[in-house]
N, CA, C and O atoms as a GROMACS GRO file, in nm:
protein
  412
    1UNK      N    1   9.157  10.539  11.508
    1UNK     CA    2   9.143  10.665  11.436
    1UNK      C    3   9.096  10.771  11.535
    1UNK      O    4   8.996  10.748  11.604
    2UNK      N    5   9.161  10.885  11.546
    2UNK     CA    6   9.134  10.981  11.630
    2UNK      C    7   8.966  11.018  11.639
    2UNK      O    8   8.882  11.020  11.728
    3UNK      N    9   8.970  11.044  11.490
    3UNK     CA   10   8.789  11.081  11.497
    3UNK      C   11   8.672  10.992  11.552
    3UNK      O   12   8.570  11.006  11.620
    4UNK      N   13   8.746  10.886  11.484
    4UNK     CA   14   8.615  10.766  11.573
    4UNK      C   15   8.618  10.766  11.724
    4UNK      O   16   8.518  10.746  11.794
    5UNK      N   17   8.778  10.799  11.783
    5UNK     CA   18   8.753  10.790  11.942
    5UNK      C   19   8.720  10.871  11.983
    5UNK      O   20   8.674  10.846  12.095
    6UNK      N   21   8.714  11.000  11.949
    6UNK     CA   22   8.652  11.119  11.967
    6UNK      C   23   8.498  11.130  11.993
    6UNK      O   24   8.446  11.188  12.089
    7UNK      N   25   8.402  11.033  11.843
    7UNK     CA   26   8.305  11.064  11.850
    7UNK      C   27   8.263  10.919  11.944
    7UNK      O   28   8.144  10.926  11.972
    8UNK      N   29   8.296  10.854  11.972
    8UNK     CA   30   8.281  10.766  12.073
    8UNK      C   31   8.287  10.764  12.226
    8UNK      O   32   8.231  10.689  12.306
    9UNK      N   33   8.387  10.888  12.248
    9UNK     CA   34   8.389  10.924  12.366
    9UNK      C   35   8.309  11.042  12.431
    9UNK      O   36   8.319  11.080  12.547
   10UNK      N   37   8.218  11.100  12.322
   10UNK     CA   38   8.143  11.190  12.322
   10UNK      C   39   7.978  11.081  12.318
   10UNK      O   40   7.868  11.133  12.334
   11UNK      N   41   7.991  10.975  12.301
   11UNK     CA   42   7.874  10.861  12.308
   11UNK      C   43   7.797  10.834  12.198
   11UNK      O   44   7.680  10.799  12.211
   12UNK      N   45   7.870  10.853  12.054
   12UNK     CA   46   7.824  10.779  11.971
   12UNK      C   47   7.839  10.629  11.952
   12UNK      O   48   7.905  10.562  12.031
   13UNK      N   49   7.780  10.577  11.850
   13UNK     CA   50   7.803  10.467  11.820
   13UNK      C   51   7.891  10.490  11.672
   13UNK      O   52   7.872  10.565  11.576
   14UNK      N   53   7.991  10.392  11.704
   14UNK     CA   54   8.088  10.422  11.515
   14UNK      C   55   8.088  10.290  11.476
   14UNK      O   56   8.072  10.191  11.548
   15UNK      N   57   8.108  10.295  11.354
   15UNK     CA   58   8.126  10.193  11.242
   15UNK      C   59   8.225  10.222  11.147
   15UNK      O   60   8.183  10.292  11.054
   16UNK      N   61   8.295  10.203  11.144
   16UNK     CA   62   8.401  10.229  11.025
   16UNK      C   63   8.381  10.142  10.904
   16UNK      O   64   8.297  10.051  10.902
   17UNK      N   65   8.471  10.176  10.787
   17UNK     CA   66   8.483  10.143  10.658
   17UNK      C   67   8.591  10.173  10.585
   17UNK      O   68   8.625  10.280  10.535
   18UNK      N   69   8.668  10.010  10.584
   18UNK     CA   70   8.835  10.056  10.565
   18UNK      C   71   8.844  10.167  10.424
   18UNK      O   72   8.926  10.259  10.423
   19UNK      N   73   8.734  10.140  10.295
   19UNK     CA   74   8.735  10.206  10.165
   19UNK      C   75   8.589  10.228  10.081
   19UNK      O   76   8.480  10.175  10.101
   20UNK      N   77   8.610  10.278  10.030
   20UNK     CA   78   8.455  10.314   9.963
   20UNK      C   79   8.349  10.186   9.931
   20UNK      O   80   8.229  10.164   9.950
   21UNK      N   81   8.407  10.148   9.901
   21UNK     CA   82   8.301   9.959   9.881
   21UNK      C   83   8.277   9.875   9.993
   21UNK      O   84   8.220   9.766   9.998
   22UNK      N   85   8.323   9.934  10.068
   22UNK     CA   86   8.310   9.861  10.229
   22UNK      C   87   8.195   9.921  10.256
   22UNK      O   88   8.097   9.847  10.255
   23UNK      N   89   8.172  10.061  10.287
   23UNK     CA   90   8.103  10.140  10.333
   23UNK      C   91   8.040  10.138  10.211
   23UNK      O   92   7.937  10.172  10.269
   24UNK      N   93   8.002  10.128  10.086
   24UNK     CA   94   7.845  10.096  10.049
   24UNK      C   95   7.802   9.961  10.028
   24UNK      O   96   7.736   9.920   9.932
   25UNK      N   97   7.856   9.879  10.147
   25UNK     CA   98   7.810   9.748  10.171
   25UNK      C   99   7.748   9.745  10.299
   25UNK      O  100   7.644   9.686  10.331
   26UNK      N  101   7.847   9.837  10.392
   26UNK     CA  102   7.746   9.853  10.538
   26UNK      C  103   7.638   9.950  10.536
   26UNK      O  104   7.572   9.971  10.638
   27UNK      N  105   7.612  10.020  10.413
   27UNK     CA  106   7.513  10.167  10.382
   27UNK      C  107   7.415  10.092  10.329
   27UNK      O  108   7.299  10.132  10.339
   28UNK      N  109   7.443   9.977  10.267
   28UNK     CA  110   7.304   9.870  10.213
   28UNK      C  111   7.209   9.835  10.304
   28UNK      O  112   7.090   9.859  10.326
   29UNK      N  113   7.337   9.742  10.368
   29UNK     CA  114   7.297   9.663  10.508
   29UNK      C  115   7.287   9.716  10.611
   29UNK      O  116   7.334   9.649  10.704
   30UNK      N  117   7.244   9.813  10.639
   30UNK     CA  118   7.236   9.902  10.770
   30UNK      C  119   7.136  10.011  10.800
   30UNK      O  120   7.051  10.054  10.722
   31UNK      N  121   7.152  10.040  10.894
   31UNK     CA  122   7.066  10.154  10.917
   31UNK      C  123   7.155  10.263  10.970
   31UNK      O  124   7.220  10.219  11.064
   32UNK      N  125   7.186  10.408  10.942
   32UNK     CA  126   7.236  10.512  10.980
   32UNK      C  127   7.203  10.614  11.034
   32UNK      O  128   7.151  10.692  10.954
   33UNK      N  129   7.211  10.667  11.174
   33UNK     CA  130   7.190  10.811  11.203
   33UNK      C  131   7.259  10.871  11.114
   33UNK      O  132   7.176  10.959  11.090
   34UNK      N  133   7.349  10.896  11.041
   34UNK     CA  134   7.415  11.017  10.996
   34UNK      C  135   7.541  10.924  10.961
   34UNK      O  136   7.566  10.828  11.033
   35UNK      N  137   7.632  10.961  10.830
   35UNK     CA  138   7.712  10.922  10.771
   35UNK      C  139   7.809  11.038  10.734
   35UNK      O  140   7.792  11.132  10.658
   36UNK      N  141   7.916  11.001  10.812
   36UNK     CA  142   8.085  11.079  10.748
   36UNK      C  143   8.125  10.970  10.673
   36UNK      O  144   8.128  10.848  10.686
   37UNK      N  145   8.170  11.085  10.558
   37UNK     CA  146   8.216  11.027  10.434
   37UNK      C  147   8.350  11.139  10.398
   37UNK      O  148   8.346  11.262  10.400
   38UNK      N  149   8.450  11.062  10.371
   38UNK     CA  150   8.593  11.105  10.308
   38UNK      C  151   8.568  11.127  10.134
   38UNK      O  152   8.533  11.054  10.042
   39UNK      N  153   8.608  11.274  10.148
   39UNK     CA  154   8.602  11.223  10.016
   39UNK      C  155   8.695  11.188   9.881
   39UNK      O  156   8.661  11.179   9.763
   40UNK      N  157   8.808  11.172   9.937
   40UNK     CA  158   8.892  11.095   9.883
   40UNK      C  159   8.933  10.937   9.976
   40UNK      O  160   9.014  10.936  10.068
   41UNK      N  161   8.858  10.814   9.925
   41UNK     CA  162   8.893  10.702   9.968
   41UNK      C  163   8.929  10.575   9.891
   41UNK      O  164   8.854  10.564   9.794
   42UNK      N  165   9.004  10.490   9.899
   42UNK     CA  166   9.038  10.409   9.840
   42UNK      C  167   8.936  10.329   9.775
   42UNK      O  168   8.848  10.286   9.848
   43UNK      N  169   8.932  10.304   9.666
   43UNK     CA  170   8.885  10.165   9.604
   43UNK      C  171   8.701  10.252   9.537
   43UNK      O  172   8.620  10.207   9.456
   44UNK      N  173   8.697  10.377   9.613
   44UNK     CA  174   8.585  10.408   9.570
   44UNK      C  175   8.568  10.555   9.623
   44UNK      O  176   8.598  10.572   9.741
   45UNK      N  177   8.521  10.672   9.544
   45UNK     CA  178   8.563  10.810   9.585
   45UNK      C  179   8.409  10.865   9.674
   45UNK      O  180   8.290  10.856   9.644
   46UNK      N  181   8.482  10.924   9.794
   46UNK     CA  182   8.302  10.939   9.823
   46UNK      C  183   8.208  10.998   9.719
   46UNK      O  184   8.087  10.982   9.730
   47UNK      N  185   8.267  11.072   9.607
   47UNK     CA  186   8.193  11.145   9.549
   47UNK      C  187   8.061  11.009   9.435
   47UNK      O  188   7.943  11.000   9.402
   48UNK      N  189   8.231  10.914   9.414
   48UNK     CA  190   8.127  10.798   9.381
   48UNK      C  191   8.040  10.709   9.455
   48UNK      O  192   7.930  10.664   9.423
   49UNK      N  193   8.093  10.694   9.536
   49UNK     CA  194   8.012  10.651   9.643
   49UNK      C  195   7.837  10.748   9.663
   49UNK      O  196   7.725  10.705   9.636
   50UNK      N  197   7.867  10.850   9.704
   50UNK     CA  198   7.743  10.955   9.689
   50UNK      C  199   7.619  10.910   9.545
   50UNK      O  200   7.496  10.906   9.552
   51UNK      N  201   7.713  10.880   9.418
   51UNK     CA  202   7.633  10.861   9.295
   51UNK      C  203   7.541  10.695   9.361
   51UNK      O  204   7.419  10.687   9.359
   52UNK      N  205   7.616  10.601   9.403
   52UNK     CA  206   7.614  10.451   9.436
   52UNK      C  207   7.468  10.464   9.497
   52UNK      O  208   7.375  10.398   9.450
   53UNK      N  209   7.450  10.561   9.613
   53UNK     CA  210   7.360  10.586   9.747
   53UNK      C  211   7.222  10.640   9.662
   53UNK      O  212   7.111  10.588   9.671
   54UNK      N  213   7.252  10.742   9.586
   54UNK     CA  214   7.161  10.774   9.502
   54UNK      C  215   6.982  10.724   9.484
   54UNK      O  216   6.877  10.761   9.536
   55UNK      N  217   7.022  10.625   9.383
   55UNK     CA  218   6.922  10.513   9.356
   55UNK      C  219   6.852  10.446   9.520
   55UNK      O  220   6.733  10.416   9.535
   56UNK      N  221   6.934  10.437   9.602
   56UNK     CA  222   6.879  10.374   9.753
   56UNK      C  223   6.766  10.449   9.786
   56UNK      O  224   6.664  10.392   9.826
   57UNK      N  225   6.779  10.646   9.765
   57UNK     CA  226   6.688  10.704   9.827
   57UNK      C  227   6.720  10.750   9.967
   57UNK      O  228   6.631  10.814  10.021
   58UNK      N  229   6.833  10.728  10.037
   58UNK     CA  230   6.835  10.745  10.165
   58UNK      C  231   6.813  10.851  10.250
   58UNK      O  232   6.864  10.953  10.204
   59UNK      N  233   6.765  10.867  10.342
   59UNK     CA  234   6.677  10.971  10.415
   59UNK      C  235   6.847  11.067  10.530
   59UNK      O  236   6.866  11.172  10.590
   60UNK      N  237   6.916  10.952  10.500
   60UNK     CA  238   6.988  10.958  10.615
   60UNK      C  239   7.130  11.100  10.601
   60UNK      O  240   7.186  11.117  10.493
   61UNK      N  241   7.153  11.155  10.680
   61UNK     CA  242   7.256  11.303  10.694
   61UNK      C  243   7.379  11.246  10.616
   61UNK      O  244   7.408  11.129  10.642
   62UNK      N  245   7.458  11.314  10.521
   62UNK     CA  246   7.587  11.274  10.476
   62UNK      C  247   7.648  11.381  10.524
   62UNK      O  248   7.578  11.480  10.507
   63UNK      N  249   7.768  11.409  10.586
   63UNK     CA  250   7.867  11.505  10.615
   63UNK      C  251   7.996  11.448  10.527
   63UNK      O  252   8.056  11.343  10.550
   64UNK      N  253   8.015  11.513  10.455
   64UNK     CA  254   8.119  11.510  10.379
   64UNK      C  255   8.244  11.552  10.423
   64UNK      O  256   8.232  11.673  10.440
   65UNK      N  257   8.362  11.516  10.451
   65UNK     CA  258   8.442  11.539  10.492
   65UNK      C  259   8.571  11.545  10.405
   65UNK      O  260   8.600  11.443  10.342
   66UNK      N  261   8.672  11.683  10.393
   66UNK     CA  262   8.758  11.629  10.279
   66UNK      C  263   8.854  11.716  10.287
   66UNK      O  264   8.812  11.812  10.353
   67UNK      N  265   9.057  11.748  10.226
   67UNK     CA  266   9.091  11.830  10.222
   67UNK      C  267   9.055  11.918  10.075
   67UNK      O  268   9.104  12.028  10.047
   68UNK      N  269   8.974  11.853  10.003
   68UNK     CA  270   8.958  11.961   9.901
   68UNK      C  271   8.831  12.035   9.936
   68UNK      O  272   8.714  12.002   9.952
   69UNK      N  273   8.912  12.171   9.943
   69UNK     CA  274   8.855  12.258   9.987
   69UNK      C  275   8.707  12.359   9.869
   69UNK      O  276   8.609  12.432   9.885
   70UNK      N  277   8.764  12.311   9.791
   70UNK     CA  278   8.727  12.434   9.650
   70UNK      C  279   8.603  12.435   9.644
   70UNK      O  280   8.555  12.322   9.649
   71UNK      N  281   8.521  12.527   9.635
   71UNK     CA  282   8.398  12.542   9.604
   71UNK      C  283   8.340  12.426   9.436
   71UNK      O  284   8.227  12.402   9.394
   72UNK      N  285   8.456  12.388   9.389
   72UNK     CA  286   8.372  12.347   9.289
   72UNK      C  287   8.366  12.194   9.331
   72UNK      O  288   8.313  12.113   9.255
   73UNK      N  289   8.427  12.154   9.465
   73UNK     CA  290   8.427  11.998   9.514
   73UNK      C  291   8.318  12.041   9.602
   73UNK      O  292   8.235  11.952   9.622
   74UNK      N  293   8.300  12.135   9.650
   74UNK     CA  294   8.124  12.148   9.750
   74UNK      C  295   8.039  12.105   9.706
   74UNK      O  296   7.965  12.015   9.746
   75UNK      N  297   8.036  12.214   9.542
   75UNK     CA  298   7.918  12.203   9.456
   75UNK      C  299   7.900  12.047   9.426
   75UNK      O  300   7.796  11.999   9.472
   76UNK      N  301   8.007  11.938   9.341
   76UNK     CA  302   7.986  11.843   9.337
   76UNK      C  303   7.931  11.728   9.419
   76UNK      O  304   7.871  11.627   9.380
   77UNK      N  305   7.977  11.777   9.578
   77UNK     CA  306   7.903  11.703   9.690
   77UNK      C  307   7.804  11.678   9.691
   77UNK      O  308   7.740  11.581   9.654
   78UNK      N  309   7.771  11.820   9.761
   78UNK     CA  310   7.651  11.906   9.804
   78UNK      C  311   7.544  11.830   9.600
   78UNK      O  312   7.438  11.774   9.627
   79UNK      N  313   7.562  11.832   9.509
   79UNK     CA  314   7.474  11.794   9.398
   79UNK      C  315   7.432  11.658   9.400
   79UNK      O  316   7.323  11.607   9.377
   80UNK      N  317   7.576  11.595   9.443
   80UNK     CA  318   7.538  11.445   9.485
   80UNK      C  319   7.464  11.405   9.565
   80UNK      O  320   7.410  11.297   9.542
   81UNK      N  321   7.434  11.475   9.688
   81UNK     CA  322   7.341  11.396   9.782
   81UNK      C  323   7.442  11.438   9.930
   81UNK      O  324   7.388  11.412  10.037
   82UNK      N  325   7.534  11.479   9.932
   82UNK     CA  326   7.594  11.581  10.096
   82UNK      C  327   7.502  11.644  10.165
   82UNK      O  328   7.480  11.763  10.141
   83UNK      N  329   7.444  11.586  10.247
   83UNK     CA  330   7.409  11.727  10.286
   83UNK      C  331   7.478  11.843  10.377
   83UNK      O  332   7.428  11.948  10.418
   84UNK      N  333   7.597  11.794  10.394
   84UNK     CA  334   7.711  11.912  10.466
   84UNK      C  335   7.866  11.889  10.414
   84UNK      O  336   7.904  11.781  10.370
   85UNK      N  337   7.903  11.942  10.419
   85UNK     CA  338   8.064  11.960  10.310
   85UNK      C  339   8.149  12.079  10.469
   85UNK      O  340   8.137  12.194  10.513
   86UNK      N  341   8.238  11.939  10.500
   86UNK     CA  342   8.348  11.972  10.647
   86UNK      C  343   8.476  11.991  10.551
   86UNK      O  344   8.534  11.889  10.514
   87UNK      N  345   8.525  12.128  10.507
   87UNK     CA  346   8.702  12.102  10.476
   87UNK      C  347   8.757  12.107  10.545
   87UNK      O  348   8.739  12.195  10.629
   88UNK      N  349   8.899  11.981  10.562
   88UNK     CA  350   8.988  11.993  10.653
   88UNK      C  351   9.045  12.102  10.631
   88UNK      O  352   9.018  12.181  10.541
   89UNK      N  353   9.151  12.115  10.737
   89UNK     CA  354   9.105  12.109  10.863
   89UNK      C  355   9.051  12.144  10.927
   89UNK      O  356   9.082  12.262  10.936
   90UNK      N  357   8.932  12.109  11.032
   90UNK     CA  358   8.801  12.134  11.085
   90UNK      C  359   8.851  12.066  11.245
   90UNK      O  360   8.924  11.967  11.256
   91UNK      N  361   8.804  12.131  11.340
   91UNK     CA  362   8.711  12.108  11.467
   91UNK      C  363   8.702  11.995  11.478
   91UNK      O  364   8.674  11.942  11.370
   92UNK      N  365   8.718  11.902  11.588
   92UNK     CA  366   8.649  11.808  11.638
   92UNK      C  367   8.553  11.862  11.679
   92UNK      O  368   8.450  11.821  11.624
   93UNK      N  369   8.533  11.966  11.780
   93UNK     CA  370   8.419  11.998  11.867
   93UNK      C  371   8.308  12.052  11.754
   93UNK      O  372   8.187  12.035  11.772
   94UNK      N  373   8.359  12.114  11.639
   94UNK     CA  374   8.275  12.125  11.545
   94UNK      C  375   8.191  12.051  11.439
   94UNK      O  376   8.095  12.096  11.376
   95UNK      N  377   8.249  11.924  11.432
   95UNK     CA  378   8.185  11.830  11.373
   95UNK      C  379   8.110  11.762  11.481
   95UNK      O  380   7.996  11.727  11.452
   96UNK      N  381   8.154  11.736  11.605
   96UNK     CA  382   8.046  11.684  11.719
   96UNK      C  383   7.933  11.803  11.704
   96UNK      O  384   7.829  11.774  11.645
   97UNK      N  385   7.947  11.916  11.748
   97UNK     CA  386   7.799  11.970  11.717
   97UNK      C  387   7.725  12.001  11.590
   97UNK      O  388   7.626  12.072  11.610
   98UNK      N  389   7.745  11.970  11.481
   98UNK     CA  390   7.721  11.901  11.382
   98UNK      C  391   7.656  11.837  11.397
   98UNK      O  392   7.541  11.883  11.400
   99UNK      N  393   7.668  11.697  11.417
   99UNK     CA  394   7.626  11.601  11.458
   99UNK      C  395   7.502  11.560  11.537
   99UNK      O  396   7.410  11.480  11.524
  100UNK      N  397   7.551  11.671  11.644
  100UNK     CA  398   7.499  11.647  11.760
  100UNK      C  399   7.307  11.750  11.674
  100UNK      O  400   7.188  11.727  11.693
  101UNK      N  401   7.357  11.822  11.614
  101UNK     CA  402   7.240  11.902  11.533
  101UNK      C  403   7.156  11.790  11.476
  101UNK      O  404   7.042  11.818  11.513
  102UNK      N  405   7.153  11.736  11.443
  102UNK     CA  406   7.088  11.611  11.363
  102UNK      C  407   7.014  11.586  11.426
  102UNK      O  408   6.903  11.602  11.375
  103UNK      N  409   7.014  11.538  11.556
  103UNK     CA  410   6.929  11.466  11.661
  103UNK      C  411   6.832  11.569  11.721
  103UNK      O  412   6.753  11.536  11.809
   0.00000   0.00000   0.00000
């Protein structure tokens, strides 16, 4: 995936998650600097996913990533627990300093 080699070659560490239930199985079991989330993904929508994380409490950055653009899919993010909402199409170099903001 372009993005993962991107942010890998910039010296993160990545983890992927083929679909939404994958990734709130490694979001259980894990520990996260910061989490990109699609928010349209198979088997589980980030937006549900976001509700899933909820109850956990997690301290940890969500960047939301998505082509729906609309302010009323922000709002829904951003209510869930996003704390940043990326519409495609976006920047690589802009989501690396993003990122790179966190730290």
């Amino acid at each position: 995936m372009l993005l993962t080699d991107t942010l890998e070659f910039e010296g993160f560490q990545v983890e992927e998650a083929e679909d939404g239930e994958e990734a709130f199985e490694k979001i259980q079991s894990n520990q996260y600097d910061v989490i990109l989330l699609d928010y349209m993904m198979p088997r589980m929508t980030g937006l549900e996913l976001l509700e899933r994380l909820q109850p956990l409490k997690l301290e940890t950055p969500v960047i939301m990533l998505t082509a729906k653009a609309q302010q009323a899919d922000q709002d829904a993010a951003l209510a869930k627990g996003a704390t940043y909402f990326m519409p495609k199409p976006f920047s690589p170099n802009e989501l690396i300093e993003l990122v790179k903001s966190l730290f």
